[in-house]
TIKOLPA-84243 format. One line per 4 residues: number of its first residue (from 1); for each residue x, y, z of N, C-alpha, C. Coordinates in Angstrom, 1 decimal. Example, Ala and Ser with C-alpha at 12.3 -4.5 7.8 and 13.67 -1.06 7.14 Angstrom:
2
1> 13.2,-5.7,7.8,12.3,-4.5,7.8,13.2,-3.3,7.8; 12.8,-2.2,7.1,13.7,-1.1,7.1,12.9,0.0,7.9
% end
This chain:
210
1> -21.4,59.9,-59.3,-22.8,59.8,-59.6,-23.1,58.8,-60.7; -22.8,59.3,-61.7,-22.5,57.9,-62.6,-22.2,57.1,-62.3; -21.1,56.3,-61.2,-21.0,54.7,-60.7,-22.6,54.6,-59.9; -22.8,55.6,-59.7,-24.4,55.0,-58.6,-25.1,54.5,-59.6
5> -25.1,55.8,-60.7,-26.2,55.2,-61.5,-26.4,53.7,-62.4; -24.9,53.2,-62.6,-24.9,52.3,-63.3,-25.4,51.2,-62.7; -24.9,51.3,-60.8,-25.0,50.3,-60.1,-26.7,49.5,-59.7; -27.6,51.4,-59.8,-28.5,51.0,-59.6,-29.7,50.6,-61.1
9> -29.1,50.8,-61.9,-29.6,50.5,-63.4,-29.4,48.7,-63.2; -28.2,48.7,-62.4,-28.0,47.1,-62.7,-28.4,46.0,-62.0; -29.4,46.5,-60.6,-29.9,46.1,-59.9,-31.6,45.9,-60.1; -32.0,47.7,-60.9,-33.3,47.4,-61.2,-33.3,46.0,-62.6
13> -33.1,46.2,-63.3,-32.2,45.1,-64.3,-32.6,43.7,-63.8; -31.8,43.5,-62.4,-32.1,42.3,-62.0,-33.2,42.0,-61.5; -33.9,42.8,-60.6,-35.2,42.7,-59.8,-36.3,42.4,-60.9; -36.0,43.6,-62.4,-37.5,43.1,-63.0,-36.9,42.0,-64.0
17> -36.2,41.6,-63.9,-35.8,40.3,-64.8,-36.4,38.8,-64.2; -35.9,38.9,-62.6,-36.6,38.0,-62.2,-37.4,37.8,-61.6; -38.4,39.3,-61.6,-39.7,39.3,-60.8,-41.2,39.6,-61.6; -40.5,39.9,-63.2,-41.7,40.0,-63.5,-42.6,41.6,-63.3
21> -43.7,41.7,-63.9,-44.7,42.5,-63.2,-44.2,43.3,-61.9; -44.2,42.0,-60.9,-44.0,41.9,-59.4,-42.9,42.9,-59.2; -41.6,43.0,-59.9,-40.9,43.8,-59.6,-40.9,45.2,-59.7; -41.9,44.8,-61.1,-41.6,46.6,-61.6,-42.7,47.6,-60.6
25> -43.8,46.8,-60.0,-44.8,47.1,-58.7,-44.0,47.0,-57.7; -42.9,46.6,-56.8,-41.8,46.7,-56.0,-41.2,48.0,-56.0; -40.2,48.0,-57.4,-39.2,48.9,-57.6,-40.2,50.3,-57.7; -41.6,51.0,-58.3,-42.5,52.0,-58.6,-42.6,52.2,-56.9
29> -43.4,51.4,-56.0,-43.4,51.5,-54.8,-42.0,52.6,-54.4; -41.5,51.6,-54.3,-40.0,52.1,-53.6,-39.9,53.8,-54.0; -39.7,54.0,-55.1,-39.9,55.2,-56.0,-40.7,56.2,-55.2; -42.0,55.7,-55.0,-43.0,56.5,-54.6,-43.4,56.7,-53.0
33> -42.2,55.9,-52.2,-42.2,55.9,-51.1,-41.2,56.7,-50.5; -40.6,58.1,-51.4,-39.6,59.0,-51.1,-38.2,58.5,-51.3; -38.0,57.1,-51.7,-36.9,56.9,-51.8,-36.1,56.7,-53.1; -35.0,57.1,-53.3,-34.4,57.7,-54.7,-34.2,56.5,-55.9
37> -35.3,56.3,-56.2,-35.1,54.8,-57.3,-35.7,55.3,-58.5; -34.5,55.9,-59.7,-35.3,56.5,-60.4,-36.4,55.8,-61.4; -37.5,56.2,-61.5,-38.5,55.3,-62.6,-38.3,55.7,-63.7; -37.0,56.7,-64.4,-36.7,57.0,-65.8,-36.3,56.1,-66.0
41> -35.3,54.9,-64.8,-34.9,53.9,-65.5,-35.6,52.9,-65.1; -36.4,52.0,-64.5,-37.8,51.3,-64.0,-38.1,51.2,-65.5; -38.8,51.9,-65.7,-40.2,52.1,-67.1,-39.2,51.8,-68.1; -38.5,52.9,-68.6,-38.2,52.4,-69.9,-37.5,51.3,-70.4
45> -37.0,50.5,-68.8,-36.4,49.0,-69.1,-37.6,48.2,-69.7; -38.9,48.3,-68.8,-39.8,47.4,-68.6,-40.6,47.8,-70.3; -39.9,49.1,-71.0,-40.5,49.2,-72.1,-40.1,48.5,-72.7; -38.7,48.4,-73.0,-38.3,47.3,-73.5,-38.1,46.0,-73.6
49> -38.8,45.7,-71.8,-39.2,44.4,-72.2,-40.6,43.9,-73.1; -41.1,44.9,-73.1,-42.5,44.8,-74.0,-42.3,45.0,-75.6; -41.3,45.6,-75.9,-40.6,45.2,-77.3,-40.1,43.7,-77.6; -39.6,43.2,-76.2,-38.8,42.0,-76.5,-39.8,40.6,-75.9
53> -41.0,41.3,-76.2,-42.1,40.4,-75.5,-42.6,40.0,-74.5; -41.6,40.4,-73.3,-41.9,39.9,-71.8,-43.1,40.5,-71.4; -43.4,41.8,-71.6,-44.5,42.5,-71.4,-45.2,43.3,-71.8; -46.6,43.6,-71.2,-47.3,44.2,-72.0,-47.5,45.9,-72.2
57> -47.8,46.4,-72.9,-47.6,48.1,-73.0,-48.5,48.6,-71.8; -49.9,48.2,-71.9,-51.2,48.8,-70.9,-51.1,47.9,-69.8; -50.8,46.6,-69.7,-50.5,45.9,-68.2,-49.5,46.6,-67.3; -48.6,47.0,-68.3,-47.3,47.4,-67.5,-47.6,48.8,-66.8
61> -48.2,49.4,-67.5,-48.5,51.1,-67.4,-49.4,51.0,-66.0; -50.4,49.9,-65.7,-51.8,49.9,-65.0,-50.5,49.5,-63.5; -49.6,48.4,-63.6,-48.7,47.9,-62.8,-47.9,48.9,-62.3; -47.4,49.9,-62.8,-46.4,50.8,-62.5,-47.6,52.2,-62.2
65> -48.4,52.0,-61.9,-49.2,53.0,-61.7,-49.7,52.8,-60.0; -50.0,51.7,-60.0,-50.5,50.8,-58.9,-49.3,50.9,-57.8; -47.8,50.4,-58.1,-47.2,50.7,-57.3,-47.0,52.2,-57.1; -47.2,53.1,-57.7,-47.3,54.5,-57.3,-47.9,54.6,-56.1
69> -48.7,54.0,-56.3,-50.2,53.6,-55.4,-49.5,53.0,-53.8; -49.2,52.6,-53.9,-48.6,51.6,-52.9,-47.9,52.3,-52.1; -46.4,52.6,-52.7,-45.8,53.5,-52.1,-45.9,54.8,-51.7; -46.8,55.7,-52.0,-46.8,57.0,-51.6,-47.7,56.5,-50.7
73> -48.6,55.3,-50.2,-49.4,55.3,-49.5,-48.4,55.5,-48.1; -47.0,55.1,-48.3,-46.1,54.7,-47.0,-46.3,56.1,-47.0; -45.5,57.4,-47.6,-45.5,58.5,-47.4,-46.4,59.0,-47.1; -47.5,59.0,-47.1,-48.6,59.5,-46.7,-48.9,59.5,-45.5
77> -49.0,58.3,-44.9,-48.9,57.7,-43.6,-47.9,58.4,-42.7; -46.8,58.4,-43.0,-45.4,59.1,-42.7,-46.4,60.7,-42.5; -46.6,61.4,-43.5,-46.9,63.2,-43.1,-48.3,63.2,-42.5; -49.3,62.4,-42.5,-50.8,62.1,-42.1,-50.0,62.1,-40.5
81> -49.4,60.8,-40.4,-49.3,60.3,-38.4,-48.0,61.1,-38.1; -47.1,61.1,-38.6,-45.4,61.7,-37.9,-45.3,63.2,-38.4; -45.6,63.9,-39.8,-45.1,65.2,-40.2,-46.2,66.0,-39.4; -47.2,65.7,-38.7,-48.4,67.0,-38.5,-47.9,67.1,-37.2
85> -47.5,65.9,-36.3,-47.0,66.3,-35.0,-45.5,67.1,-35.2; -45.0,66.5,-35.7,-43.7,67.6,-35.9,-43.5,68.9,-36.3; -44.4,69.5,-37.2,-45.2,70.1,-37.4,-45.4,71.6,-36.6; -46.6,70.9,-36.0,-46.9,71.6,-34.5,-46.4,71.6,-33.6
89> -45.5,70.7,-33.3,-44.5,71.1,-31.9,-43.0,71.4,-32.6; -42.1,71.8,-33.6,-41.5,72.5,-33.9,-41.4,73.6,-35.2; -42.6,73.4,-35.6,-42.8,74.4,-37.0,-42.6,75.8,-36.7; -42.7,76.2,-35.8,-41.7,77.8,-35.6,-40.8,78.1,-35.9
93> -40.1,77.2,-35.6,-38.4,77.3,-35.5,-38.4,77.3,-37.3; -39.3,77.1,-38.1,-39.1,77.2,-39.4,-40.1,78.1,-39.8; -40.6,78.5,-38.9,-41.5,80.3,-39.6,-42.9,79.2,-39.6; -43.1,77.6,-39.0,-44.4,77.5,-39.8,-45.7,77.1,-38.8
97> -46.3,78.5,-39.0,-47.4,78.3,-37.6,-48.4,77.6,-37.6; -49.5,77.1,-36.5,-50.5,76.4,-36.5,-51.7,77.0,-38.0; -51.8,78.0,-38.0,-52.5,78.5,-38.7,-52.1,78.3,-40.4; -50.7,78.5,-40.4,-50.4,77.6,-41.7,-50.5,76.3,-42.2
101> -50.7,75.2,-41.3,-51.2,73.8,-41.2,-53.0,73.9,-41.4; -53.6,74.8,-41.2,-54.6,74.8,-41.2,-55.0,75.4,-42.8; -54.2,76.2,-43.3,-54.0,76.8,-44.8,-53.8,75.7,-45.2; -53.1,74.6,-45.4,-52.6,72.8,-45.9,-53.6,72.4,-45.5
105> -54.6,72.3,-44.4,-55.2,71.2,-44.9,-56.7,72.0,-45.5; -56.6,73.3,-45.6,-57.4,73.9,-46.3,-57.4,73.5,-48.0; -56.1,73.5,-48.1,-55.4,73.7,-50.0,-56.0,72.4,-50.4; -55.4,71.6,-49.5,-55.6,69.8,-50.1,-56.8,69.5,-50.1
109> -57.7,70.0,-49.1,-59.3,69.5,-49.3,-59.9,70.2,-50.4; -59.8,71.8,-50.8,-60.4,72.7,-52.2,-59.4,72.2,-53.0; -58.0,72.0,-53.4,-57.2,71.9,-54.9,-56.4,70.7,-54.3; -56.6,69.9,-53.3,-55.5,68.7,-53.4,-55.5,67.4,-54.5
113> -57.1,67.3,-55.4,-57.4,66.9,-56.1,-56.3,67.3,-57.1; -56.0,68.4,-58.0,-55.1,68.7,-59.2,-53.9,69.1,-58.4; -53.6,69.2,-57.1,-52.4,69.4,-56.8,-51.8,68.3,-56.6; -51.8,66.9,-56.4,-51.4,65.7,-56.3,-51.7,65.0,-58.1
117> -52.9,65.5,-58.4,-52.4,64.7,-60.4,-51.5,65.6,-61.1; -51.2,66.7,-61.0,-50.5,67.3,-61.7,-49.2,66.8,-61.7; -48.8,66.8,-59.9,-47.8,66.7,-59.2,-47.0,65.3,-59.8; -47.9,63.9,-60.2,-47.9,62.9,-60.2,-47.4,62.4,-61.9
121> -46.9,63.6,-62.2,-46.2,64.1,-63.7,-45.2,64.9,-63.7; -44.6,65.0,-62.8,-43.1,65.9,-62.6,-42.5,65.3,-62.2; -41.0,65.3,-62.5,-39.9,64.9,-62.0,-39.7,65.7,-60.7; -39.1,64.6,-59.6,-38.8,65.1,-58.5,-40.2,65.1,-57.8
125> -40.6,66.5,-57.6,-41.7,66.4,-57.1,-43.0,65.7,-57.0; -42.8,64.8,-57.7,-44.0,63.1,-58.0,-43.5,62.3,-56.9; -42.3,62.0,-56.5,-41.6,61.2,-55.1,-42.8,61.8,-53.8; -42.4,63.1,-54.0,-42.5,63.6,-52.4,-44.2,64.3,-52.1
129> -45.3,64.2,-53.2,-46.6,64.7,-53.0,-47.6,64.7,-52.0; -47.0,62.9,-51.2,-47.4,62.1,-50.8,-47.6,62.5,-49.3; -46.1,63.0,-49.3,-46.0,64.1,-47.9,-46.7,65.4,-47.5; -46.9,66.5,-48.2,-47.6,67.6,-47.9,-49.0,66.9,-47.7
133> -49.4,65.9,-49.0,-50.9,65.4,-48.9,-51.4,64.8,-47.4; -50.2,64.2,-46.7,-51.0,63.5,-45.3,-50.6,64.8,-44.2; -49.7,65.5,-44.4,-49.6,66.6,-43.6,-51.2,67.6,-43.7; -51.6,67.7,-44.3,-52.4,68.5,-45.0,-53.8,67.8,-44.9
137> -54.1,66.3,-44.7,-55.2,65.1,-44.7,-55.9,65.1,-45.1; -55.4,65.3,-46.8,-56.6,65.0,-47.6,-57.2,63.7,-47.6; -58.1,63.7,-48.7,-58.8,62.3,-48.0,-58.1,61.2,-48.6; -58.2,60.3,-48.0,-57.3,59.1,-48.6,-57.8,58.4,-49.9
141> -59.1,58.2,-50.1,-59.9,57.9,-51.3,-59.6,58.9,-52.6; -59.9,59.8,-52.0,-59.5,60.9,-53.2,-57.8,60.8,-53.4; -57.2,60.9,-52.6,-55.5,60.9,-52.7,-55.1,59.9,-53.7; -55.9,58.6,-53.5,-55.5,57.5,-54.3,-56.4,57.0,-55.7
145> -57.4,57.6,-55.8,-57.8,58.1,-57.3,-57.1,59.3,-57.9; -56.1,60.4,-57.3,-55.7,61.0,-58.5,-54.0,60.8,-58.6; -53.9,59.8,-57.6,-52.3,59.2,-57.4,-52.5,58.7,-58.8; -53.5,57.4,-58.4,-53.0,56.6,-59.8,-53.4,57.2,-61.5
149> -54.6,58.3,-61.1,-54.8,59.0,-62.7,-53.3,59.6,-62.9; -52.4,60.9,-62.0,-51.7,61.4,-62.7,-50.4,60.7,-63.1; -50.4,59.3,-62.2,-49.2,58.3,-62.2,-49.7,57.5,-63.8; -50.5,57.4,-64.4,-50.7,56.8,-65.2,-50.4,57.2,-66.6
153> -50.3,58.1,-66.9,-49.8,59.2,-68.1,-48.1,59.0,-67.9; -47.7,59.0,-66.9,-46.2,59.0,-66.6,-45.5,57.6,-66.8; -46.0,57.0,-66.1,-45.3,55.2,-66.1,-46.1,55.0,-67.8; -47.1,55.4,-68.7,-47.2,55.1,-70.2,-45.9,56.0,-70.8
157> -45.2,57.0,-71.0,-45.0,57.6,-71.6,-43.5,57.3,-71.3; -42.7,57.1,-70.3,-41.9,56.0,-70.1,-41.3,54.9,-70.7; -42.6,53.9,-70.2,-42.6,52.7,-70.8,-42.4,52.6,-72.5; -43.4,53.5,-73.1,-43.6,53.7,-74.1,-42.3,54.1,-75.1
161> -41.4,55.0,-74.4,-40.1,55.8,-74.9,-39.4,54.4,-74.7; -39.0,54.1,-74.1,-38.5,52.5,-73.3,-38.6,51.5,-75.0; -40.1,51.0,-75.0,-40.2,50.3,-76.2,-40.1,50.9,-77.2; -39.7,51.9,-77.8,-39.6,52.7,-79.1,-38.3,52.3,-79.3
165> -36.9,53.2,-78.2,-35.9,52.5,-78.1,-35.5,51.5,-78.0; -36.0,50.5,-77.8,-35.6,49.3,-77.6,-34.6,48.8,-77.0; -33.3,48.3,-77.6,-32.1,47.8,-76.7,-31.4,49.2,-76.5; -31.8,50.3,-76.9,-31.0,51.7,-77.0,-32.0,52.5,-75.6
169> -32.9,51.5,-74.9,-33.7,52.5,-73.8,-32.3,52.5,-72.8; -31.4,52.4,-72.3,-30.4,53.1,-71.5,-29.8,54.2,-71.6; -30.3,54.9,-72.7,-29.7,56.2,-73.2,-30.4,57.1,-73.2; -31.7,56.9,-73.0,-32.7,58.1,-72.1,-32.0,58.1,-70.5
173> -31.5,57.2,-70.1,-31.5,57.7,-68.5,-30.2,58.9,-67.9; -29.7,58.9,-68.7,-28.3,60.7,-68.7,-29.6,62.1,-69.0; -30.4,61.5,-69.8,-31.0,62.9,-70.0,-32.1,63.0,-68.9; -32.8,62.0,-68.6,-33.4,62.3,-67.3,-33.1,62.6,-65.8
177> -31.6,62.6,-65.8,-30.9,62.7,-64.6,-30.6,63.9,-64.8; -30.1,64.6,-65.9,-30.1,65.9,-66.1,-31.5,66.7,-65.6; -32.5,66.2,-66.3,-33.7,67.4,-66.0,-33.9,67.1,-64.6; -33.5,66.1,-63.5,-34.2,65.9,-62.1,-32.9,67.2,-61.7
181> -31.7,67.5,-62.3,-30.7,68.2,-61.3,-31.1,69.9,-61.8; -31.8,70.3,-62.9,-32.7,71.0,-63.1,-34.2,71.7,-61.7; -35.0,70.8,-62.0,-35.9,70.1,-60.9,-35.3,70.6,-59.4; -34.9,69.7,-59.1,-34.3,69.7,-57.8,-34.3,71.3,-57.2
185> -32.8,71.8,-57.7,-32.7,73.2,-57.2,-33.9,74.0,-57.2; -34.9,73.8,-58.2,-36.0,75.0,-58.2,-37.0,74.5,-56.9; -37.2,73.0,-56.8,-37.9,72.8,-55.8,-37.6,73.2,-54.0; -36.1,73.3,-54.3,-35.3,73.9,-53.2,-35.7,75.1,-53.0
189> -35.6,75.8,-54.5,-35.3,77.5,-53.8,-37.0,78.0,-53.7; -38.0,77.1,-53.8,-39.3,77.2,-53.8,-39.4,77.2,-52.1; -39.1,76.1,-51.8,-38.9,75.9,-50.4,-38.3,76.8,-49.8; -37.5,77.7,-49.7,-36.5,78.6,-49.1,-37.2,79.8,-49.1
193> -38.1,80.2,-50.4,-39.0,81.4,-50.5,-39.7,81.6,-49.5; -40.8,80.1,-49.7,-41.7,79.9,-48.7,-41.3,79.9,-47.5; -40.2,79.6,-46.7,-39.7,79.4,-45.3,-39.4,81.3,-44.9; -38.9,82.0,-45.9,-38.3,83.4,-45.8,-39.5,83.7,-45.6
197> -40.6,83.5,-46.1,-42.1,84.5,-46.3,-42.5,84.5,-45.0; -42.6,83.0,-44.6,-43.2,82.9,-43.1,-42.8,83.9,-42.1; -41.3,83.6,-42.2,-40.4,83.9,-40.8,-40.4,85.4,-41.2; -40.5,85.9,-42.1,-40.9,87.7,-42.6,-42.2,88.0,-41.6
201> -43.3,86.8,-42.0,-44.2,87.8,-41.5,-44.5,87.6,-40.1; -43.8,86.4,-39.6,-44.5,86.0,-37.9,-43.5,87.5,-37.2; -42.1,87.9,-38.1,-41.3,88.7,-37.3,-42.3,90.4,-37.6; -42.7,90.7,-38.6,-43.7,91.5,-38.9,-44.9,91.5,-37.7
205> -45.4,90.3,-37.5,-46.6,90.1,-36.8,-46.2,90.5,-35.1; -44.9,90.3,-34.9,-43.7,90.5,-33.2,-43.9,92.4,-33.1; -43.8,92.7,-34.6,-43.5,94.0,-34.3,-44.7,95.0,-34.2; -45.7,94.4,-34.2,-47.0,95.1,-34.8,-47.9,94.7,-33.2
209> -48.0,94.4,-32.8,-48.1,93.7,-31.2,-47.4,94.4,-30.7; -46.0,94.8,-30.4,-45.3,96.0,-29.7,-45.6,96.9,-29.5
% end
């Protein structure tokens, strides 16, 4: 785990060295498009380049927010067109009925507004919001005004930690990797609750019909 991490520390490194802005809106995408590119280490490089004058503290923050923007748009698309069919033609088999899709796209239209900014401030769970949100089809206007409000607090506070540190910002990224292995499990065994609840009560619902 540690060789990954270094490998990919050494790669974002090179992308926003020679890309500028451009990369760190690249690499945030990527990030926000479900795919595992941590922005603990993204931001607080790009903090430090704003110590070392490449960039700007509020440009960078508006950039790395925007690609948030970008990329969860892909995931969105992904659970909006591919997760709602799949969905409905095998969501049984995981306890999850038509009627529960309809509770999602109930949730997201009354609380998808703070359930996506909140979301857009957690470790882990900031990757993947993107998904329940198009499963669920909230509106896309709204999706992408509170993408980038709750992404914007995050990529500053980063960045920010990044330029404080300065040539020492590589030494935040052990302790961020720690709190996602934290993260992670709970978001698992959250998942696992919710899957046991369903398949409780659709088997509840078999026996009550009899």
């Amino acid at each position: 785990m540690e060789r990954l991490l270094a490998t990919l520390t050494l790669h974002i490194i090179t992308i926003i060295s020679a890309m500028g802005y451009g990369g760190v809106l690249l690499l945030m995408a990527i990030e926000s498009a479900c795919i595992p590119l941590p922005s603990e280490i993204i931001l607080p490089f790009s903090g430090f380049l704003v110590a070392s004058g490449r960039f700007e503290l509020l440009p960078l923050t508006v950039v790395g927010a925007l690609g948030c923007n970008v990329g969860s748009m892909a995931a969105y698309a992904v659970g909006y067109y591919g997760g709602r069919p799949l969905a409905l033609r095998y969501g049984r088999w995981i306890g999850l009925a038509p009627a529960d899709l309809a509770r999602t796209e109930e949730f997201f239209r009354r609380r998808g507004d703070a359930a996506v900014f909140i979301s857009r401030m957690l470790p882990v769970v900031r990757t993947y919001i993107a998904l329940p949100a198009g499963i669920g089809r909230m509106r896309l206007v709204r999706f992408h005004v509170y993408t980038f409000a709750g992404s914007l607090p995050w990529c500053f506070a980063l960045a920010y930690v990044g330029y404080r540190l300065g040539a020492n910002w590589a030494a935040l990224g052990p302790y961020f990797h720690r709190f996602d292995l934290v993260w992670a499990p709970l978001l698992l065994a959250v998942v696992v609750v919710a899957i046991w609840h369903h398949v409780k009560r659709i088997r509840e619902s078999g026996v009550k019909r009899q």
